[in-house]
Every structure is written in C-alpha cells, then in structure tokens.
N, C-alpha and C positions, 0 to 999 in steps of 0.2 A: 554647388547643388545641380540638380536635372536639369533646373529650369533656364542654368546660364548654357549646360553643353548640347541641350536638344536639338541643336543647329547642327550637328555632325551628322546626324541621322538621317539624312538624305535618299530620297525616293528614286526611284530609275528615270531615267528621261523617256521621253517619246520615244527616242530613235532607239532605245533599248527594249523591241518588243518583246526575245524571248517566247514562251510557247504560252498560246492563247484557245482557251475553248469558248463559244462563244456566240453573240449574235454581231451582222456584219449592215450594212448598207449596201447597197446598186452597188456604189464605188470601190466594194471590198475592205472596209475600213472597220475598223470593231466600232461599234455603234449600238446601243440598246447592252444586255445585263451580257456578263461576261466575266471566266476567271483566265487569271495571266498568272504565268511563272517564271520570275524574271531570272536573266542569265546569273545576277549576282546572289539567289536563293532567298531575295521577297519574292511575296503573292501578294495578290489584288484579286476582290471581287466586290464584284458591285457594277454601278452603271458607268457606259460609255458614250460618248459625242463626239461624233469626227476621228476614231484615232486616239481620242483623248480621254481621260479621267474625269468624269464630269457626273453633276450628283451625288447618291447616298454610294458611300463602299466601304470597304476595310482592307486596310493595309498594313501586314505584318512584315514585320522586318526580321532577318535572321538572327539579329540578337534578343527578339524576343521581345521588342519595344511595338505598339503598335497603335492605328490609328484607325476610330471609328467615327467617322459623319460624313461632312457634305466635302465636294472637290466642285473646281469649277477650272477649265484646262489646265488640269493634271496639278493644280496646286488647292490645297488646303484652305477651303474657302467658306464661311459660315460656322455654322455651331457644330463642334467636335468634340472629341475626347481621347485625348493622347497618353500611354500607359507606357510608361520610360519603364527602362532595364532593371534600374532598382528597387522602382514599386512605385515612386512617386507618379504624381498623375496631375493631368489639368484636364476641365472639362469649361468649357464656353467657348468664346468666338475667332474666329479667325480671319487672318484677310492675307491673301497671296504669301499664305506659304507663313506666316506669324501670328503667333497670339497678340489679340488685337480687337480692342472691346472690352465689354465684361467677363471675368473669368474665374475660379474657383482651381486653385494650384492647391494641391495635398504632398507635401514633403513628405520623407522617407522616418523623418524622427519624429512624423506628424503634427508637425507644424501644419499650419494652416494660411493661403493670404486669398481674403477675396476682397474682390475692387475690379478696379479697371487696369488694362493691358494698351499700351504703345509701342508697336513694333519687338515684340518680343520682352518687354521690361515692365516691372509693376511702375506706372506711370498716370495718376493722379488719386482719386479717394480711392482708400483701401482700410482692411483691415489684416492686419498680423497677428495671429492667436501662438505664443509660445505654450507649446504642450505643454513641458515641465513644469512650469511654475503656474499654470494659468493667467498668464496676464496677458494683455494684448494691447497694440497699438492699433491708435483710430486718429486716421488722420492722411495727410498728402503727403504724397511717392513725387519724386522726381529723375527720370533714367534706372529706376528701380532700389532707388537709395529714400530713408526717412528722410523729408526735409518737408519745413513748412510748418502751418497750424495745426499741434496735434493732442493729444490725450492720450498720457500710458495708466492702461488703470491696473492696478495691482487688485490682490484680493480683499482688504483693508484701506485702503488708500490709493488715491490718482494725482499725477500730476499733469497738468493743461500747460503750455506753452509752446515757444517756437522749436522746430529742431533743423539740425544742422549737418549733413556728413551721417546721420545716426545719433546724434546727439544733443542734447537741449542745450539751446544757447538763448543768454539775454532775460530778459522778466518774463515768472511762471508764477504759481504755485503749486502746494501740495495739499488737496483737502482729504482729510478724515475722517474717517467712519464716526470717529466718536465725537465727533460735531465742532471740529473747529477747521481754521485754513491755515498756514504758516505762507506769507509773499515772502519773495528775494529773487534773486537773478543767479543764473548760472554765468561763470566766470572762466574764461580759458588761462590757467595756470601758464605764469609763464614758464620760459625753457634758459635754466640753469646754462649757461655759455664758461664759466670758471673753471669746473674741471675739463672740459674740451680744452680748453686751451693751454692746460696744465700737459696735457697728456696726446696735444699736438693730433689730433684722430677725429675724423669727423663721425660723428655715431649720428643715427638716427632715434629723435627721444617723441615717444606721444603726448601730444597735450592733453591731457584730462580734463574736462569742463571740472568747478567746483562750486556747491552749491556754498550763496550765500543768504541766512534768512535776514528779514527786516521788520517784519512783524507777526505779528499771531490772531485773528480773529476770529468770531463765533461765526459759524455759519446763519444766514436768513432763515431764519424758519418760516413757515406759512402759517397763520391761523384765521380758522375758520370764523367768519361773524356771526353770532346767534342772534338770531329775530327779537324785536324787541318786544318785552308784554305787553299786550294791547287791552286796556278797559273792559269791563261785562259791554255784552249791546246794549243791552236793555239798559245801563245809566241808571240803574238802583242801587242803596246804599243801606245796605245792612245795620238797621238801628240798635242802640242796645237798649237790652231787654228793661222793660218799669220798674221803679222798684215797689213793694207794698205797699197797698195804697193803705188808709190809714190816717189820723192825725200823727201830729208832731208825738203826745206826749207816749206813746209805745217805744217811740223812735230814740227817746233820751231815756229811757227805761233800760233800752239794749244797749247803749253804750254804757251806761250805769253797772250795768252786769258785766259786760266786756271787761271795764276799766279794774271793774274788784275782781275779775277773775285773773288777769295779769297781776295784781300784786299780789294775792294770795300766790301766784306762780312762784313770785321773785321772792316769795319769804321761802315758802317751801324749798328752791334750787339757788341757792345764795354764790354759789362757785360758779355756776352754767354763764355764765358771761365770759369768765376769764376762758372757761374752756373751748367756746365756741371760738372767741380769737382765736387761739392757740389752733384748731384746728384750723381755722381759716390760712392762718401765715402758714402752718403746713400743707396746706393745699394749694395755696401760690409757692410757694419753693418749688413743691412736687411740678407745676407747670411750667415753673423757668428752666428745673432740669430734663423735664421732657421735649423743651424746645430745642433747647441746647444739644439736647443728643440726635433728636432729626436733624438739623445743621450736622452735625458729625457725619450721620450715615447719609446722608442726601446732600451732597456739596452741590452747591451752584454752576452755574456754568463758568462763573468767570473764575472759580478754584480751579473748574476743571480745565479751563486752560493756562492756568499758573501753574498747576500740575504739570500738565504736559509739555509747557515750555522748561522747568526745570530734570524731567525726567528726559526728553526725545528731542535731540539735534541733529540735524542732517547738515553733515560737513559732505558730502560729495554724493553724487549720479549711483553710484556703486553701490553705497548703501539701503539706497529704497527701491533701485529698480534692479530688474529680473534680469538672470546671465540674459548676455544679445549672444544669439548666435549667427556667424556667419550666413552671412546670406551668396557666399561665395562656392 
C-alpha cells in the first residue's frame, strides 16, 4: 500500500536550491514567503527560515504526490496532509519527516485506519474500517500489524479477544445480534510434517488459527425498575356502600323470592347445567391451545439458543470474519 512506500518520495535538500522567487533576509537567504523550483521538477511555496522550509507550504512532487501543512527545517513537521500518486491520502501529524501522532490514512480501495501513528506505522489504538464488507477492527496496532486486545465487529455479530500477527489467538468470544454469546479459544492448527517427509521438499505451510466453541450463553440484558405504588396521602379507606336499612323481616322476604326464583329457573332449563360445563371444558381447551401456540410462535430464549447452537457452528476465523486485506 502508499502507506508502507511514501518514504521514496523524497523532498530536495537545502543544498538543492534550484530557481527561487521570493522574500530574502540581510544575509541573502530565502526567509519570509517564497516559490522554488527545484532542479528535479518539485515546487515549493509557502514560508521560509534561514534557507529553510519552515512553516505553512506546499510541496508538489513530479509524480503528482503532494504535501499540504506545516515544515519545520525543511522536514515535515505538525499537522499535514499528504496526497500519494494513487489517490490514497493521510491527513494529521507529523514529526521530522514521519507520520507520527494521530492520523486518518484513506486507502486507494477505501479502506479506512484512523488511530495513532509511530514513526511511519499504525502503532497503538486504532481503528480499521474494511470498505467491502463493512466490518472493522477496534483495537491495538503494534509496528503496524493487529496484535493485542481487540474487537472485529461484523454487520450481525463481533468477536472481542486477543490477536496475534492479524489473527485471534487464545480465549474470545462471538456475540450476536440475536441475543446470545458462543466462548472458545482460537487454536493454531498444527503443521502436517508426513508428507514433507515423504516428498523430501521443505515447503512453506500457513498455520490457520481454528475456532474452538465451549459454550453458548444468553446475553445480560438490563431492566429497568419501576417505582413502587405508594399509598393515598390522605390514609382513607374507601368503605363499602350500606345496605337498606330496614328490619330483618324484608330481608328474608328477598331471599324467599331469590330462592323460588332459582328453582322455577332450574325446572324451566333442566339441561343448562350439563351445557354450561361443556362450554366451560371448551373454553379451558380453547386456553391450553392458545397457550400452546404463543409458546410455538414466541420461543424463549433458551430455545432460541438451542436453536442456534444446533443451526450455526464456527469451526474456523474464515468463516465469520471479513476477507483481511493486505495491509502490504
């Protein structure tokens, strides 16, 4: 990529002044704003100190590569923005002559890495956005290689552990979208040594990390606590209503009517017994099958991860995460 060859791209030195229009000093030195055109067909304009490249300028190169921000003698110093030959681009910090700091690198396939910068290499938190698939990696860079505590999240599902070289090594998981987590370890497969030996030929074989799972659990959910009802203020107690006042003998009057009006019921509807059962046990059925069927259409969670343990196994790195591409 740009980002490993932008060291060829080399600026003129001092002693290569080439022709210069410009502002000078007492001492006849280019000093204050100023354009150069150097014998090798860069230009430079912007400001000078001493002879030297110093402050805001821009510097195009003949292949069309070029560099807009701060110089500090004649090297690359502060916040810039360098526009390589192929389109790729970085824009943040610099330090004698290196990306170096925080920085924002735009590949040519448009990839994406921003984080921090150590002498020219993504070199500690960072983040990696693969255009094609949309996934990215979030996590620690070492000499501009994955390694470390990281998180590749895909669109549907991420996996949290260590990586290694570009590759998960040792205890991770994978949690999902659809609310569970699967633990295991990734595993580095060993290396087949029988047909080498058959065939006398030292070949060169890649170890492939292999995922191994170990279990399947429900994600933590959070829930919220609802307040709990709190008493009237006032501590009154809703009495129930009197009943007619009255003597006694009204009062055994109306049950007297109640009572002969119930059996004149039960003479007149002699079947209405058996039929109110029968409705009844049909309206308990009708309830055990309506239970029954929300259970169908609404599994639980722990179906739903018996499901998914039966339906979705990751035997290896390749099948859940996004092509890698060369960062080379």
């Amino acid at each position: 990529m740009s980002d490993l060859g932008s060291e060829e791209l080399e600026e003129e030195g001092e002693n290569d002044l080439g022709e210069y229009d410009g502002e000078r000093n007492e001492a006849g030195e280019r000093h204050g704003h100023g354009k150069a055109r150097l014998p090798n067909g860069d230009t430079y304009e912007g400001s000078y100190q001493h002879g030297k490249r110093h402050g805001q300028g821009i510097y195009k190169f003949k292949s069309g590569a070029r560099y807009i921000g701060e110089y500090v003698k004649n090297k690359k110093h502060g916040h810039g923005t360098f526009i390589y030959p192929d389109g790729s681009r970085y824009e943040g910090e610099w330090a004698d002559d290196r990306r170096h700091g925080y920085g924002v690198y735009c590949y040519v396939n448009n990839d994406t890495y921003t984080g921090e910068w150590f002498a020219h290499q993504r070199h500690g938190q960072g983040t990696y956005f693969y255009a094609e698939t949309g996934s990215k990696y979030v996590g620690t860079w070492v000499n501009g290689q994955q390694e470390g505590m990281a998180e590749l999240i895909h669109l549907n599902h991420r996996y949290q552990g260590k990586f290694l070289n570009k590759n998960p090594v040792g205890p991770g998981k994978y949690v999902f979208d659809i609310g569970c987590e699967q633990h295991g370890e990734y595993r580095l497969t060993d290396v087949e040594r029988g047909e080498e030996e058959e065939e006398e030929e030292v070949t060169l074989m890649t170890v492939v990390p292999k995922w191994k799972a170990t279990s399947i659990t429900e994600l933590a959910l959070w829930t919220p606590t609802l307040p709990e009802e709190q008493p009237p203020a006032d501590g009154t107690i809703q009495e129930e209503a009197p009943g007619p006042e009255g003597g006694g003998e009204p009062a055994e009057d109306d049950q007297a009517l109640a009572d002969l009006s119930e059996g004149e019921a039960d003479l007149t509807r002699p079947g209405e017994d058996n039929e109110d059962a029968t409705r009844e046990e049909g309206r308990e059925d009708g309830q055990e099958e309506l239970r029954y069927g929300a259970i169908d259409q609404e599994p639980t969670s722990q179906n739903k991860v018996t499901r998914f343990h039966e339906a979705f196994k990751i035997t290896s790195f390749q099948n859940v995460a996004s092509p890698r591409f060369s960062f080379d």
